[in-house]
C-alpha positions in Angstrom: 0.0 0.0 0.0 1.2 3.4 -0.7 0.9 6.1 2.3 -2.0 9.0 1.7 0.4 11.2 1.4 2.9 10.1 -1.0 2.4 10.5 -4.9 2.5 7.9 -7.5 4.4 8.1 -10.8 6.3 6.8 -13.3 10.2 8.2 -13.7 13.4 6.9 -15.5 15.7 4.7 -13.0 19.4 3.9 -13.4 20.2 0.8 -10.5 23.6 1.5 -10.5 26.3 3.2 -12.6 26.7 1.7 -16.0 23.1 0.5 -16.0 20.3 1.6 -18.3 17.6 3.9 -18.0 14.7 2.0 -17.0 11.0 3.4 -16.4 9.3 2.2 -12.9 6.5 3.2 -10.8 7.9 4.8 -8.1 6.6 7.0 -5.5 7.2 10.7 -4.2 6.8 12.4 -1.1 4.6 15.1 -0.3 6.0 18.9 -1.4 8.0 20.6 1.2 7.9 23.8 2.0 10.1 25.4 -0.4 9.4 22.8 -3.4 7.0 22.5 -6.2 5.1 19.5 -7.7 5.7 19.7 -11.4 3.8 18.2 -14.4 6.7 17.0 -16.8 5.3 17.9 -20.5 8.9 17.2 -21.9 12.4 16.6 -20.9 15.5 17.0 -22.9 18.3 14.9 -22.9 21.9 16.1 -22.3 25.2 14.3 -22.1 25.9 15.0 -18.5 22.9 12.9 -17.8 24.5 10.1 -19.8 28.1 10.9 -18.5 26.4 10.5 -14.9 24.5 7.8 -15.8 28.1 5.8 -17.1 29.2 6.5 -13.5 32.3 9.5 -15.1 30.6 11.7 -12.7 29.8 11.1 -9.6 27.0 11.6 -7.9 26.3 9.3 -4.8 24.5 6.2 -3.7 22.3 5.1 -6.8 19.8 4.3 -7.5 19.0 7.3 -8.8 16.8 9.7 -11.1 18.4 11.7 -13.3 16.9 14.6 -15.7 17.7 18.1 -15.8 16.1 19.6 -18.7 12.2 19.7 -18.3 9.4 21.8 -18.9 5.8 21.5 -17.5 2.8 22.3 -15.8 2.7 23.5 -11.9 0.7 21.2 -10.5 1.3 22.0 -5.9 3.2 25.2 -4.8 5.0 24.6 -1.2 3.5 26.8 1.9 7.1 28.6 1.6 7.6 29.0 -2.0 9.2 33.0 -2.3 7.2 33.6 -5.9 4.0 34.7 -4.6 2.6 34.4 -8.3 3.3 30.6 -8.5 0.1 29.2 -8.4 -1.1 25.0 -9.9 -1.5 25.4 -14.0 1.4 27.7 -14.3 3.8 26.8 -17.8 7.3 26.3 -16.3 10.6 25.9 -17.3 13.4 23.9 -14.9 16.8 24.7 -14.4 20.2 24.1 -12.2 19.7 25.1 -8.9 22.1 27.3 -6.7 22.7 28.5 -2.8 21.4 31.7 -3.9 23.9 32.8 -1.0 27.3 33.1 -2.3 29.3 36.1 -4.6 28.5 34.9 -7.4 24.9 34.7 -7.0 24.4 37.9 -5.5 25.7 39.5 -8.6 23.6 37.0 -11.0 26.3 34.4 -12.3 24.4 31.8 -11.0 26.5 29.6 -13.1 29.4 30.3 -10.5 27.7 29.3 -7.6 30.4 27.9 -4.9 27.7 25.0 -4.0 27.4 24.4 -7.5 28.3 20.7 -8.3 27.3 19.1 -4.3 23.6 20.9 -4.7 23.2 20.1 -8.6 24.9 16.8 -9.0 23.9 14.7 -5.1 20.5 16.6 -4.8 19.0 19.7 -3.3 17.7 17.9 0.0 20.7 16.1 1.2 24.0 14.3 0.7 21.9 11.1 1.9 19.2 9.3 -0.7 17.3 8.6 2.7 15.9 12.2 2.8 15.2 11.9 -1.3 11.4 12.5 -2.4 11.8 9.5 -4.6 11.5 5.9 -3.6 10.5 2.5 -4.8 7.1 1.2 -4.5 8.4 -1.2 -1.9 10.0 1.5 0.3 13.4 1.7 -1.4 15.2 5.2 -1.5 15.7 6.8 -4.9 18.5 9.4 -5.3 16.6 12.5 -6.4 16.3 16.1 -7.5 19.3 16.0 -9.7 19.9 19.6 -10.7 17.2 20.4 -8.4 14.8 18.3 -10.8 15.3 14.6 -11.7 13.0 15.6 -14.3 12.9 12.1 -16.2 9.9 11.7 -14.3 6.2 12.2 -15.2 6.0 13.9 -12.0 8.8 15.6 -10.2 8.9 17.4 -6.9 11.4 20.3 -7.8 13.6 22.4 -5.6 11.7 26.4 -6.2 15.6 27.9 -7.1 15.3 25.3 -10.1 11.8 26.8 -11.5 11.4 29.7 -14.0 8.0 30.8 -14.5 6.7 31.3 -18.6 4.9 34.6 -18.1 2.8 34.1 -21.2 1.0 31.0 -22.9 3.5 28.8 -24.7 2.3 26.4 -28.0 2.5 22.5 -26.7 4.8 22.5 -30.4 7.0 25.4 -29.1 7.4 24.3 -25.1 9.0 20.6 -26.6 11.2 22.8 -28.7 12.1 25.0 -25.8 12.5 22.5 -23.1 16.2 22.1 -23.0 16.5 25.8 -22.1 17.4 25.1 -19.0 20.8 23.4 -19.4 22.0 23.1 -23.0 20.9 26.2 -24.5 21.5 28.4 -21.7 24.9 27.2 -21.8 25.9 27.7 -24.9 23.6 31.4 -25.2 24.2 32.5 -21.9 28.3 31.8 -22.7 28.2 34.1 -25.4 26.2 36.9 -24.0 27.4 36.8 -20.5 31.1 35.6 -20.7 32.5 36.8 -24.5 30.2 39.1 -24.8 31.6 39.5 -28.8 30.7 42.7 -30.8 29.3 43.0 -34.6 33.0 43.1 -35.8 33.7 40.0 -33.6 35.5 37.7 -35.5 33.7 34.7 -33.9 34.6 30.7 -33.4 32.4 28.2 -32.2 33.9 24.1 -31.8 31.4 21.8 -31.8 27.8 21.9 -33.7 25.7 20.1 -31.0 23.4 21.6 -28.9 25.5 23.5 -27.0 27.7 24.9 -30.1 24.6 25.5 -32.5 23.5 28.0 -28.7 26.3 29.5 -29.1 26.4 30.1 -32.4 22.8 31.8 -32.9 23.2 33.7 -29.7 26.3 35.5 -31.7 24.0 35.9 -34.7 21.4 37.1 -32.5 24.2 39.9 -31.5 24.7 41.0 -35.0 28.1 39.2 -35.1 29.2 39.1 -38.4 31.7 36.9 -39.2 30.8 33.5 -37.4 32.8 30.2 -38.0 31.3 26.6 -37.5 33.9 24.2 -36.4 32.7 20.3 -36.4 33.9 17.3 -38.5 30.7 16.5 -39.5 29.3 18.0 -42.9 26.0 18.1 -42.5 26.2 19.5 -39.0 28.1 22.4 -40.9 25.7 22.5 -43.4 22.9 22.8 -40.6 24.8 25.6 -38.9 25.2 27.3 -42.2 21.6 27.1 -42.5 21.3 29.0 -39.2 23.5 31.8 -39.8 27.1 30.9 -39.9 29.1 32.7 -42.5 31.9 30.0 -42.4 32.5 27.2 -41.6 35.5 24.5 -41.3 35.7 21.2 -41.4 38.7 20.4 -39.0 39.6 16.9 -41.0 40.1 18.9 -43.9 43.4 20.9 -42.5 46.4 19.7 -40.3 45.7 22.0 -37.5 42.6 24.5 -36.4 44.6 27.1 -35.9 46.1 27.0 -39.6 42.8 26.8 -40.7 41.1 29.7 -38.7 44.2 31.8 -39.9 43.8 31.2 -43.2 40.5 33.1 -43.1 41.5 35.6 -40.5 45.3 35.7 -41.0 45.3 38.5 -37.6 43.5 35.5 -35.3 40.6 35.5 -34.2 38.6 37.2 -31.3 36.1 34.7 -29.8 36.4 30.8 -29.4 34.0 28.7 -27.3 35.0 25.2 -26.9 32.2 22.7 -26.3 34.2 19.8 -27.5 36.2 19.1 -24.6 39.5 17.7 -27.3 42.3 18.9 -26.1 44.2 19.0 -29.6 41.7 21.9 -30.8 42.0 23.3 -27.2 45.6 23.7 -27.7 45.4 25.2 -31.4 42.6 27.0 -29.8 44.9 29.4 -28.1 47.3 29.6 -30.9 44.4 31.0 -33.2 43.4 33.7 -31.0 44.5 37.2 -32.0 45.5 40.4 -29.8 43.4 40.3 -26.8 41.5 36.9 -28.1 39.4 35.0 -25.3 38.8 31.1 -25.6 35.9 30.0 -23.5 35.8 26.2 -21.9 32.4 24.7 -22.1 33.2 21.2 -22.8 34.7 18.6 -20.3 37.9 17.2 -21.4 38.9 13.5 -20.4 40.1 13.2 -16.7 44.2 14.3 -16.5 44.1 15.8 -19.6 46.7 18.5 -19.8 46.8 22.3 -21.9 50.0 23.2 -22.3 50.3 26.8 -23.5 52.8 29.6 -24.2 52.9 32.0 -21.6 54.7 34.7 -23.2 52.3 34.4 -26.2 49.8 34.7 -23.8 51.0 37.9 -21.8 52.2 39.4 -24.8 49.3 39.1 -26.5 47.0 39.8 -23.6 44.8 36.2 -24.2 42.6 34.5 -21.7 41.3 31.6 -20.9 38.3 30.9 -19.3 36.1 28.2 -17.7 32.1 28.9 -18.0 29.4 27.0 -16.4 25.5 27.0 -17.6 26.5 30.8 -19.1 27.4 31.7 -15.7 23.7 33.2 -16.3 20.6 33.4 -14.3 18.3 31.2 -15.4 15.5 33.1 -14.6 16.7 36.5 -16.1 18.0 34.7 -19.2 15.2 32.3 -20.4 12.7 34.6 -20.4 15.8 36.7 -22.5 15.8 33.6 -25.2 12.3 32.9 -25.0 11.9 36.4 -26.7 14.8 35.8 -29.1 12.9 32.6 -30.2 9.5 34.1 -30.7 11.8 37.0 -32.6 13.2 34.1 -35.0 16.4 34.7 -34.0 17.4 31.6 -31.6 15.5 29.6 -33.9 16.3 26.0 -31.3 13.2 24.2 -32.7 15.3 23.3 -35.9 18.3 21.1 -33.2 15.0 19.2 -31.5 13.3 15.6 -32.4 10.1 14.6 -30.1 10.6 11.1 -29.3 7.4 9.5 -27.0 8.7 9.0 -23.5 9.1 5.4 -23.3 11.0 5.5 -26.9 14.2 6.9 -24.9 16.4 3.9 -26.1 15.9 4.7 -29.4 16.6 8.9 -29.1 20.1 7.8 -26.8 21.0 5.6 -29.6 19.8 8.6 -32.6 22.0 11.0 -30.3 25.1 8.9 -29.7 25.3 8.6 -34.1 24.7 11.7 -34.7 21.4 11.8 -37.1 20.0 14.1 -34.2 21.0 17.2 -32.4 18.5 17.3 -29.4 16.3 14.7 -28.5 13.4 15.5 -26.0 11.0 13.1 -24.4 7.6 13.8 -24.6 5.2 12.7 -21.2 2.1 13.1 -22.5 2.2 9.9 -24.1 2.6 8.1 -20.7 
C-alpha cells in the first residue's frame, strides 16, 4: 500500500552506474515547504545525464533519477515558496539550482555558484538518498532532485531555485522545442552573451555543432556578429549551422591543425572561441588561433588528467585569456525569459536542433543522439 500522502508516478531509474535507464513506478513524497510538484510535458536529454548515468561523474549512492532539462505544468506550490505568483496550472521551465547565498549569485552568475556541483549533482535535500522524495514502490530510497529536478519523471517534486516561470502561454509545439532551455541552451547562449560578450565586428569561433555549439552560435548571430565560423567534423552539422547563420565554416579533417585553418580566413586571429568539445588537440590550437586580446571560453569537459599546455609569453604578450564557463554563468530566470523572446523573434530559432521522441521510446533517441542523425532529442510525457 502506498501512504495517503505520497504520490505515484512513473520516472526513468538507473540501479547502479553503467546501468540503463529504465521506467518504474515509483513514489514521491509530499511537497515541502520550499518545493514544487511539477507536471513534466517534456524533458530533454543532455550528455551529463548520460556521462552521470556511465558512472564518469559522480554523484552518490544510486539508485538514482536523473533529468535536468524539463518543462511543464505547476501542479502543488510549497506553503514557503518566495514567488507569490506561483500558483497550480502555471507553464514552467526547470533549471540548475544554486545556494542563492554566495558572490557569485548575488551578482547574478548563477553559473558560479560555490555550491554548485554538491547541490546540482547529489541533490538539493541532502547528501543522503534517505531524505530523497523519490522511492521504490516497496520502500526503497531513490537518489533524487538532480539539478534540483530529476525531471525524467512524469511527475517531479522540484527544488523552487530550479523553476522559472513562462509569463505568457506557450504552443504545446513550441514548449518541446524549448524545453532544453534550461541546461544546454542556456549554456551555450548564456556563454556568449554573458562571458564573451563578442561585438558585430567579432571575429567569432564556435567548436562543436551540438546543442550546446549550435546555442552558441545563434546567440552571436542574434548579437549581430558578423563573421561566425562553424567548427565540427561532421558536414552536414556544418551545413545545418550554415543554415542557421554561420558565415563559415570548417571542417577540422580537412586541414592539419585548427589554428592553420582559422588563420587562413583571419590571418590576424581571431577574437572569440567557445569550446564545447572538450579535445584537447583543438584546445591547444585554440589558443594559438586567438589574435590580440582573443578570449577562448571552456564549455566542454575534457577527459580526466588531460593537460593544456600553453605559451605563456604568447599569452602575456598578446593579452589572451582563458576561461572556464558554467551553464553561461547566467541566471536562469533573467535569461530564459531573455531567449524565449529571441525565439518568438526568429532569431534563436532551437526548434530546428530538436526531435520529439514518445517518453518510453528513450532507447531509441540515446541511440539517434550517440550517431549523430539528431542534435536534441526530447521526451515527450504526454504519451505516458
Amino acid at each position: 500500500m502506498i501512504p495517503e500522502k505520497q504520490i505515484p508516478t512513473k520516472a526513468f531509474v538507473i540501479d547502479a552506474p553503467g546501468s540503463p535507464f529504465v521506467m518504474q513506478d515509483v513514489v514521491l513524497d509530499e511537497v515541502r515547504p520550499h518545493e514544487v510538484l511539477v507536471e513534466m510535458k517534456y524533458t530533454g536529454l543532455c550528455h551529463t545525464d548520460i556521462v552521470v548515468q556511465k558512472g564518469a561523474i559522480p554523484i552518490g549512492e544510486f539508485p538514482a533519477v536523473l533529468g535536468h532539462e524539463g518543462a511543464g505544468i505547476v501542479r502543488r506550490v510549497g506553503t514557503a515558496v518566495k514567488d507569490k505568483t506561483l500558483v497550480e496550472g502555471d507553464q514552467v521551465f526547470l533549471s540548475f539550482t544554486t545556494c542563492n547565498k554566495c558572490t557569485p549569485c548575488d551578482e547574478g552568475r548563477h553559473g558560479f555558484c560555490r555550491q554548485f556541483m554538491p547541490i546540482n549533482f547529489a541533490g538539493v535535500r541532502g547528501m543522503s538518498a534517505a531524505d530523497s522524495p523519490i522511492k521504490s514502490t516497496s520502500g526503497q530510497p531513490i537518489r533524487g532532485q538532480f539539478f534540483g529536478q530529476s525531471s525524467l519523471s512524469k511527475l517531479a517534486i522540484v527544488a523552487e531555485t530550479s523553476i522559472v516561470k513562462v509569463s505568457s502561454g506557450i504552443s504545446e509545439t513550441d514548449l518541446a522545442a524549448l524545453s532544453p532551455l534550461g541546461c544546454g541552451y542556456l549554456t551555450g547562449a548564456g556563454t556568449v552573451l554573458n562571458v564573451l560578450k563578442p561585438k558585430p565586428s567579432s571575429r567569432f569561433v564556435v567548436l562543436g555543432m551540438g546543442a550546446v555549439g549550435l546555442s552558441a552560435m545563434m546567440a552571436a548571430r542574434a548579437l549581430g556578429v558578423e563573421n561566425v565560423v562553424a567548427v565540427d567534423i561532421v558536414d552536414a552539422k556544418l551545413e545545418l549551422a550554415k543554415s542557421l547563420g554561420a558565415s563559415h565554416t570548417l571542417n577540422t579533417k580537412s586541414v592539419s591543425d585548427l589554428a592553420e585553418g582559422l588563420r587562413g580566413m583571419f590571418p590576424d586571429g581571431v577574437d572569440h572561441i567557445i569550446d564545447t568539445t572538450g579535445v584537447v588537440s583543438l584546445l591547444q590550437s585554440s589558443v594559438k588561433a586567438l589574435g590580440h586580446e582573443g578570449m577562448l571560453a571552456i564549455v566542454g569537459v575534457a577527459p580526466g588528467g588531460s593537460s593544456l599546455t600553453i605559451d605563456p609569453l604568447d599569452i602575456m604578450l598578446n593579452c589572451k585569456r582563458i576561461v572556464g564557463s558554467i551553464e553561461g554563468s547566467a541566471n536562469p530566470a533573467q535569461i530564459l525569459p531573455q531567449l524565449i523572446d529571441l525565439y518568438k523573434q526568429g532569431k534563436f530559432p532551437v526548434d530546428k536542433l530538436a526531435k520529439v521522441y514518445k517518453a518510453d521510446a528513450i532507447e531509441q533517441a540515446l541511440s539517434d543522439l550517440h550517431s549523430g542523425s539528431i542534435i536534441k532529442p526530447v521526451l515527450d510525457w504526454t504519451t505516458v
